[in-house]
C-alpha positions in Angstrom: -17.4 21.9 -21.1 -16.4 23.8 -17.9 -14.5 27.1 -17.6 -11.5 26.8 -16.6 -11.3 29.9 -13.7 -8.1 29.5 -12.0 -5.0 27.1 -11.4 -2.8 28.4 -8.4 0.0 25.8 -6.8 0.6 26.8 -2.8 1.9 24.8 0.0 -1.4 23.8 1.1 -5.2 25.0 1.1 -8.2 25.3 3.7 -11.4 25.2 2.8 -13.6 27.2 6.0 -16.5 25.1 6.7 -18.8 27.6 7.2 -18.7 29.4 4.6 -16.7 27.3 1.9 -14.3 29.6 1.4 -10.9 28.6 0.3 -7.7 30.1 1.5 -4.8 29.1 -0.4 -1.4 28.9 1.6 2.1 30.2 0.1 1.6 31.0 -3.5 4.4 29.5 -4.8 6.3 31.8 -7.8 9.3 30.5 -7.3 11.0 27.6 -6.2 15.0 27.3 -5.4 16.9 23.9 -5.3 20.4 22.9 -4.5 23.1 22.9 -7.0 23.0 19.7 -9.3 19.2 19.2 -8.1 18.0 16.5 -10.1 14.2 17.2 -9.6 12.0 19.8 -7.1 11.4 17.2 -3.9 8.8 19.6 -1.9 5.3 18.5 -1.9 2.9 21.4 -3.1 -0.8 21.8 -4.1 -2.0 22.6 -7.8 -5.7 24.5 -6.7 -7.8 24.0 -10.0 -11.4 26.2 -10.1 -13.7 25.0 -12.7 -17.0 26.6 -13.6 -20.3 25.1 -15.4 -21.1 26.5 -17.8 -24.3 24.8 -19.1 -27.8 23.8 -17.1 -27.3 19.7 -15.5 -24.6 17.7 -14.5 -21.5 18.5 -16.6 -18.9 15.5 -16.6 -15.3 15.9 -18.1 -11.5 15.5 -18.4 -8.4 17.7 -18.3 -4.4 17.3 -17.7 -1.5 18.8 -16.4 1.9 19.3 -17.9 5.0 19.8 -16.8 6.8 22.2 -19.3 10.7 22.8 -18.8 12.2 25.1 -20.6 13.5 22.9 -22.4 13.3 19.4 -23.0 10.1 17.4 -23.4 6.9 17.6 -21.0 6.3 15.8 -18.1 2.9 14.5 -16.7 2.8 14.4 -13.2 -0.4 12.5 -13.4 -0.7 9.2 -14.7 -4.1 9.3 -16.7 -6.2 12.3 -17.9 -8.2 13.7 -14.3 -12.0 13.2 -14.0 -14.1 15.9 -12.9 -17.6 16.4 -12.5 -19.9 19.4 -11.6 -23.4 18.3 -9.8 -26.4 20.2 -11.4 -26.5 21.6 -8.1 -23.5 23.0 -8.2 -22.0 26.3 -9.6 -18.0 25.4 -9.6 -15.4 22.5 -8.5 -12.6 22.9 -6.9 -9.5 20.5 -7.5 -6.5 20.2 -4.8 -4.1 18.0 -6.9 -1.2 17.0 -4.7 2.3 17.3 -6.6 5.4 15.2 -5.7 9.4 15.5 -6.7 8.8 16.9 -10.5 11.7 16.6 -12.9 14.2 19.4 -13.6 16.1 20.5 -16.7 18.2 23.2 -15.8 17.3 26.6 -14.1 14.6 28.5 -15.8 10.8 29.3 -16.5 8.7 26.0 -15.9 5.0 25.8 -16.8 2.1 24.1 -15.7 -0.3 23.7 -18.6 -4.0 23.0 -18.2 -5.0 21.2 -20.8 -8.9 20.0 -22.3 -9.0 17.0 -25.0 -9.8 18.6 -28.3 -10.5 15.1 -30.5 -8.9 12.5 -30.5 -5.6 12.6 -28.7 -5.1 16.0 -28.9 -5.1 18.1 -26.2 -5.6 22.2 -25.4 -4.4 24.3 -23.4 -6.5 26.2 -21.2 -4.2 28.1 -19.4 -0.8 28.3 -18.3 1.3 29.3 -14.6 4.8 29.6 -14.8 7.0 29.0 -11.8 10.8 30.0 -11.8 12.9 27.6 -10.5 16.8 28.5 -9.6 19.9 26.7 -8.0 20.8 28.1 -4.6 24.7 29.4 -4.8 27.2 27.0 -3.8 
């Protein structure tokens, strides 16, 4: 399986294609909607870094959650992702595209990574929390 490296939602990411490099565009922290906002309608990025671990090809799967703070979870993607690192390559980057997420209230959201651990259950790999207020009015 993988290492999970990094998980970073911006506005949007280059890669340079000289060197590969990414640059990742407004790290978003913190997101403020209008008052009675039913969900977050801006478009971001969620920029996932994955590392192999072993020697070959290493195929796998992961999710994202939506966590409110409270309320239950939302999946912003349908199905479980697919990824797969070549054998001759060291990491894969993932730019998962994110559109009008749910909202319960003001608070502490969370993406969760998550790896299957048996049969449907899932772990978390890591987490990034994004605050999400109401603009006064």
């Amino acid at each position: 399986m993988p290492k999970h490296r990094w998980t970073i939602p911006c506005e949007s990411a280059i890669v340079d294609a000289q060197s590969n490099n990414v640059s990742l565009i407004n790290i978003i922290e913190r997101v403020t909607v209008p008052p009675k906002a039913e969900g977050i309608p801006a478009r971001f990025i969620l920029a996932t870094l994955w590392e192999r671990e072993g020697d070959g090809e290493e195929e796998f799967t992961y999710r994202i959650l939506w966590r409110p703070p409270k309320g239950r979870d939302f999946c912003p993607t349908p199905d479980a992702i697919a990824g797969k690192i070549e054998a001759d390559k060291r990491y894969l980057r993932v730019f998962l595209e994110v559109r009008g997420l749910p909202l319960r209230g003001a608070g502490d959201y969370v993406f969760a990574v998550q790896t299957p651990r048996g049969e449907d259950r899932w772990q978390t790999k890591a987490t990034v929390r994004i605050r999400v207020v109401y603009e006064p009015g």
